[in-house]
C-alpha positions as CSV (number, residue, x, y, z in Angstrom):
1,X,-2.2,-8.8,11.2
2,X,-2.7,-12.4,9.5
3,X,-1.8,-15.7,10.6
4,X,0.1,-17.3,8.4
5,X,-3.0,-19.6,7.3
6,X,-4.8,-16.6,7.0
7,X,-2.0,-15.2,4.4
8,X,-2.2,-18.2,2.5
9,X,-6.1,-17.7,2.4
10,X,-6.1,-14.1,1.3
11,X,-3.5,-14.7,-1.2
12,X,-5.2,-17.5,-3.1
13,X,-8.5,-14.8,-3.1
14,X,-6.6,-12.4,-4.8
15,X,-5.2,-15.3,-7.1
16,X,-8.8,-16.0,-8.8
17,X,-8.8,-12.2,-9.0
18,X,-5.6,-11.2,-10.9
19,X,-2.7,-13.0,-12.6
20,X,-0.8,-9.6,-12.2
21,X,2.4,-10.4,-9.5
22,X,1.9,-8.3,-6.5
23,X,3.5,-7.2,-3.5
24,X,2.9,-8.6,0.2
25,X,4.2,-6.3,2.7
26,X,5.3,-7.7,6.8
27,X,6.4,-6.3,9.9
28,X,9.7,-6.3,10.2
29,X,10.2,-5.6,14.1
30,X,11.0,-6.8,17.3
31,X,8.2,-7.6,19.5
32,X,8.1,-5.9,23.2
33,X,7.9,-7.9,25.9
34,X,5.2,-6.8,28.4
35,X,6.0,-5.0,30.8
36,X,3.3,-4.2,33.3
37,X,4.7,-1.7,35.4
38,X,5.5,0.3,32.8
39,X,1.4,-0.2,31.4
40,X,0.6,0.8,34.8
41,X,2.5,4.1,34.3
42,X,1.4,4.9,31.4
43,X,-2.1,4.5,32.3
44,X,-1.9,6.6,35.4
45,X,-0.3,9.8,33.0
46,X,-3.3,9.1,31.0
47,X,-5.8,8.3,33.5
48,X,-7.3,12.5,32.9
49,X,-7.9,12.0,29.3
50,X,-9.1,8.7,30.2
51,X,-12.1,9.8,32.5
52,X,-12.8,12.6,30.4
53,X,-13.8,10.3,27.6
54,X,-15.4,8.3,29.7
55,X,-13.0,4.8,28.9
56,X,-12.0,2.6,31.8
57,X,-8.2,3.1,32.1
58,X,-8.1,-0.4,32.9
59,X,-10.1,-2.2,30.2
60,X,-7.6,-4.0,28.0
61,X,-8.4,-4.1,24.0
62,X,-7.8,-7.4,22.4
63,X,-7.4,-7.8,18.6
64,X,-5.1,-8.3,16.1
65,X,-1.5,-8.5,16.5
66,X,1.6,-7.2,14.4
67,X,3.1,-9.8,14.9
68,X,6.7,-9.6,13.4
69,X,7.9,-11.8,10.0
70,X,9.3,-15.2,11.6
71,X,9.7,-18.6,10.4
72,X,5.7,-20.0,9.7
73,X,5.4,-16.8,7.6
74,X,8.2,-17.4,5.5
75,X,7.2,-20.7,4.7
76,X,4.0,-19.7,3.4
77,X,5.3,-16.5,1.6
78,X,7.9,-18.6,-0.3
79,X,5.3,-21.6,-0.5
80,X,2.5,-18.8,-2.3
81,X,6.0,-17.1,-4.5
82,X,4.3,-13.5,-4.4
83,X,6.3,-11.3,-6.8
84,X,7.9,-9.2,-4.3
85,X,7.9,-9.1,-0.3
86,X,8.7,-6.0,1.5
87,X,9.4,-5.1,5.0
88,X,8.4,-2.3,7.2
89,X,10.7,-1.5,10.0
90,X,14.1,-3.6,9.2
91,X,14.3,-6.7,7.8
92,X,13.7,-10.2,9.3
93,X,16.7,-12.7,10.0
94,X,19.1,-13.1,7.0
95,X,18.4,-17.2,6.9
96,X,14.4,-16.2,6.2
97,X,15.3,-13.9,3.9
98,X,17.4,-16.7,2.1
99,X,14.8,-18.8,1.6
100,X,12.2,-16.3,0.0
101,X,14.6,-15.5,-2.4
102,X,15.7,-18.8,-3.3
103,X,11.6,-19.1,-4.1
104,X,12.2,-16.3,-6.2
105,X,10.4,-13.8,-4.4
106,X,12.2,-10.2,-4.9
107,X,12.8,-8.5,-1.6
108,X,12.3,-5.1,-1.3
């Protein structure tokens, strides 16, 4: 959900608020590509529940992404040495993985 500047930001906050290690926890997955015939599918099975709450089937919702764990990330995770990063969904590639440890960040 955070940039990678925004991780860097939040993680120097908690910083002036505890000298207790801590955990930082990522997405782990591979992103979907768009695919707008399927969205157009799946709004036209939903399109009853859709006019029943009153919500334009169309309307698209912006706001943050899970974006998965890739390179910029892991520079700032091993740059900011959290005690421990963990994953949801898989792990990221093996050579980002590498270099968090070698920062000597635990991954969990």
């Amino acid at each position: 959900l955070l940039s990678p500047e925004q991780c860097r930001v939040e993680v120097n906050s908690m910083r002036t608020h505890t000298e207790r290690p801590f955990n930082l926890n990522f997405f782990a997955h591979t992103q979907a590509e768009a695919d707008e015939a399927e969205d157009e599918a799946w709004r036209a099975r939903l399109r009853p529940y859709y006019d029943e709450m009153c919500v334009e089937a169309d309307a698209r919702v912006e706001g943050a992404a899970r974006r998965p764990f890739g390179a910029a990330m892991a520079k700032v995770v091993a740059e900011m040495r959290p005690a421990v990063a963990s994953f949801h969904f898989g792990l990221p590639r093996e050579e980002l993985l590498r270099g968090l440890r070698g920062a000597g960040v635990k991954v969990w």
